[in-house]
N, C-alpha and C positions, 0 to 999 in steps of 0.2 A: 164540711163545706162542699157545696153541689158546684162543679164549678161546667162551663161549656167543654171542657174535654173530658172532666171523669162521668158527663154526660154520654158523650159518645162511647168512650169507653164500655158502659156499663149497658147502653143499649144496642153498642156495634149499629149504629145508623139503622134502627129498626122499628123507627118510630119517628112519627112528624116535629118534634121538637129534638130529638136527636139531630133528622136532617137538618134543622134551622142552627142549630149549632155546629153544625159541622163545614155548613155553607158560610157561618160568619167565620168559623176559624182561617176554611178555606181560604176566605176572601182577605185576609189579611195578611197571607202568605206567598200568593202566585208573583211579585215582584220579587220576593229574596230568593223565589223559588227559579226565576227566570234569570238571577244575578247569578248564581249557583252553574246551571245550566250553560250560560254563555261563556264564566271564567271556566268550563270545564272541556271546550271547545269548540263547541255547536255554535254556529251561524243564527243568526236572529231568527229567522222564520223556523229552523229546527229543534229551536230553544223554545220558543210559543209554541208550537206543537206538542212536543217533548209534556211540559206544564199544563197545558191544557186537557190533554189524553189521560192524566194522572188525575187532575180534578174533576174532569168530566165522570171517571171509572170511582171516586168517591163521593160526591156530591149527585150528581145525579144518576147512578148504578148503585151506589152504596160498597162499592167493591172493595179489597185488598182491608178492610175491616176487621178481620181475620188474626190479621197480624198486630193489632193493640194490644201492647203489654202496659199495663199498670205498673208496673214493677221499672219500668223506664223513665216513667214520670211525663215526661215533657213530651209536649205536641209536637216541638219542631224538629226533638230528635227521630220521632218517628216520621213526620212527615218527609226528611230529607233522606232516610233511609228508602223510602218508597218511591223518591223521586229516582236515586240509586240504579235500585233497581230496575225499575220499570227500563229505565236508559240505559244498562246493560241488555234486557230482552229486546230492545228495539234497534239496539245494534246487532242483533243475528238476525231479526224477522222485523219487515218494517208491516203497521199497519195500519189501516182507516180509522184513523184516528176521530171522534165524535165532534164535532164543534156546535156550541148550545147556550141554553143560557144560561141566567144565574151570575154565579163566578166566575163560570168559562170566558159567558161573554163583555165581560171587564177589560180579562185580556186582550180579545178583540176589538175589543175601540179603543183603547189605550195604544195599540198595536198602528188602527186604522189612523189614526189623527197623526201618529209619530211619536206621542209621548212618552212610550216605552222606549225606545232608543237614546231618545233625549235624555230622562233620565238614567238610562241605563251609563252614557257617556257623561253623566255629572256625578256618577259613583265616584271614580275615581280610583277602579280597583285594579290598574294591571300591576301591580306588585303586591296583592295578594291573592293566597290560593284561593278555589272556588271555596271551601269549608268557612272561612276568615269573610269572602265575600258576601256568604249568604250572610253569617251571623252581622256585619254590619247593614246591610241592606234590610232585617230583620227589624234589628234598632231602629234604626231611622225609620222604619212603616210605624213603626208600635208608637214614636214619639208625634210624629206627624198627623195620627188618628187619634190621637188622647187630645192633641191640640187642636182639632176640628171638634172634636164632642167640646171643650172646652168655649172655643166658639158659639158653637151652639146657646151651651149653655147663656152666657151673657148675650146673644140676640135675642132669647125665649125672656130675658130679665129684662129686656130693651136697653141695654148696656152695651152693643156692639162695638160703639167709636170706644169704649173705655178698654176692652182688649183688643180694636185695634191699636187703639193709641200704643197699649205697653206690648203688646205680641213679640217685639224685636228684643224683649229684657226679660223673655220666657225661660231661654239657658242661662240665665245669672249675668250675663252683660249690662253692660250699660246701653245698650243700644245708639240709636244714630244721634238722639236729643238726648240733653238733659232732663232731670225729671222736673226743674222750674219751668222748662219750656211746656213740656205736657200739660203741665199744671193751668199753666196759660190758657193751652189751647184749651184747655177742659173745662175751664172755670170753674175751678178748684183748688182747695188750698193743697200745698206743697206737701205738709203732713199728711194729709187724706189720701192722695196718691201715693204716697210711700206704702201706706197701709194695706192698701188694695194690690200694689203691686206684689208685695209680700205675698197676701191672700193666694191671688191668682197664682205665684209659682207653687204655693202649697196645695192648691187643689189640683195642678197639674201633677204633682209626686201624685196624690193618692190617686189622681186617675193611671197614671202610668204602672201603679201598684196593682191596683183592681183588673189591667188588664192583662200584665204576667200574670196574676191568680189566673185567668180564667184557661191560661193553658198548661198548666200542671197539675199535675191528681192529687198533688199533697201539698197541703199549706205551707209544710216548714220546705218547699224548693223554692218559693216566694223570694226571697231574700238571696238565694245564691244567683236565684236567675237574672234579678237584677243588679248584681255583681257583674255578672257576664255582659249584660246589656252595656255596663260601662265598662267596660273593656274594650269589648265589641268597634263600640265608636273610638276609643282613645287609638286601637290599631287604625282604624281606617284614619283618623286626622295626622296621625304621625307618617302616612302612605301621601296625603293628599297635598 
């Protein structure tokens, strides 16, 4: 199985679909990568720098490439190794750091609106290390963009009102209504919604599935990693 990291892996960013996978990894990582960074005690704007210099010297340089082991498996263990790093060398020698696009500048407007602080302040992490904070901050991206491609999906079907109706009964709740009221508003029978809500949280596992795969070199870490995924979140709700 070819996944977006034993992509990169195999092409060390040396090639145009290499870069495009290594940009979507990227981009799915610079918020846990920024949780990380803050619980570890940099200031906001040294934490977005810190993360961005990192992303900028991989995404758009291709740098620090180098250091991809297969043998490690996971993207995110190499990636927050790199983060590591990099923030040890920049506590001896500071430098001009790139600001650009792409991923970089995610952070940047995320940054510029507020909404990185904002969420950074509805983590919830000061009683966990920064290690504990990235991996829940991790979680919560991977499950929040499986549920936006999920979206997607049902407006491209013209089914928008039907996931938003049930969105709030995506983790297994009940959500705010019952499912008769749904059913109302839907004008649809009761049974029919039960079915579909089913449906909808099953295609949300396999998206959540599909997109651990894509950051591990080996199929069978599939399943441990999302083992850890819940864990992940069960530390941070037991913190929150």
């Amino acid at each position: 199985m070819t996944t977006r990291w034993s992509l990169v892996i195999a092409t060390k960013g040396g090639s145009d679909e290499s870069r495009k996978a290594l940009d979507e990894l990227c981009g799915a990582y610079w918020f846990p990568l920024f949780v990380h960074a803050r619980r570890s005690g940099l200031g906001e704007a040294d934490a977005q720098d810190l993360v961005q210099g990192l992303l900028a010297d991989l995404v758009e340089r291709g740098g620090g490439l180098d250091g991809a082991d297969p043998a490690k498996g996971r993207f995110r263990t190499y990636l927050l190794g790199a983060l590591k790093h990099r923030g040890s060398t920049e506590a001896r020698a500071a430098r001009a750091l790139k600001r650009g696009g792409g991923v970089v500048g995610s952070l940047e407007a995320a940054s510029a609106d507020g909404s990185i602080a904002a969420r950074y302040r509805g983590m919830s992490v000061d009683d966990l290390t920064p290690e504990e904070a990235f991996d829940r901050a991790w979680a919560l991206e991977l499950i929040r963009s499986c549920k936006e491609q999920l979206r997607g999906e049902y407006e491209a079907r013209g089914r928008l009102a039907v996931f938003e109706a049930l969105e709030d009964t995506l983790d297994g709740g009940s959500g705010a209504k019952t499912y008769a009221m749904r059913a109302e508003e839907l004008d649809c029978s009761l049974g029919a919604l039960k079915v579909t809500a089913h449906r909808l949280r099953a295609r949300l596992r396999e998206l959540i599935r599909a997109a651990v795969a894509e950051t591990v070199s080996d199929p069978e870490e599939v399943d441990l990693e999302l083992s850890l995924l819940v864990a992940a979140l069960s530390v941070g709700s037991r913190t929150a």
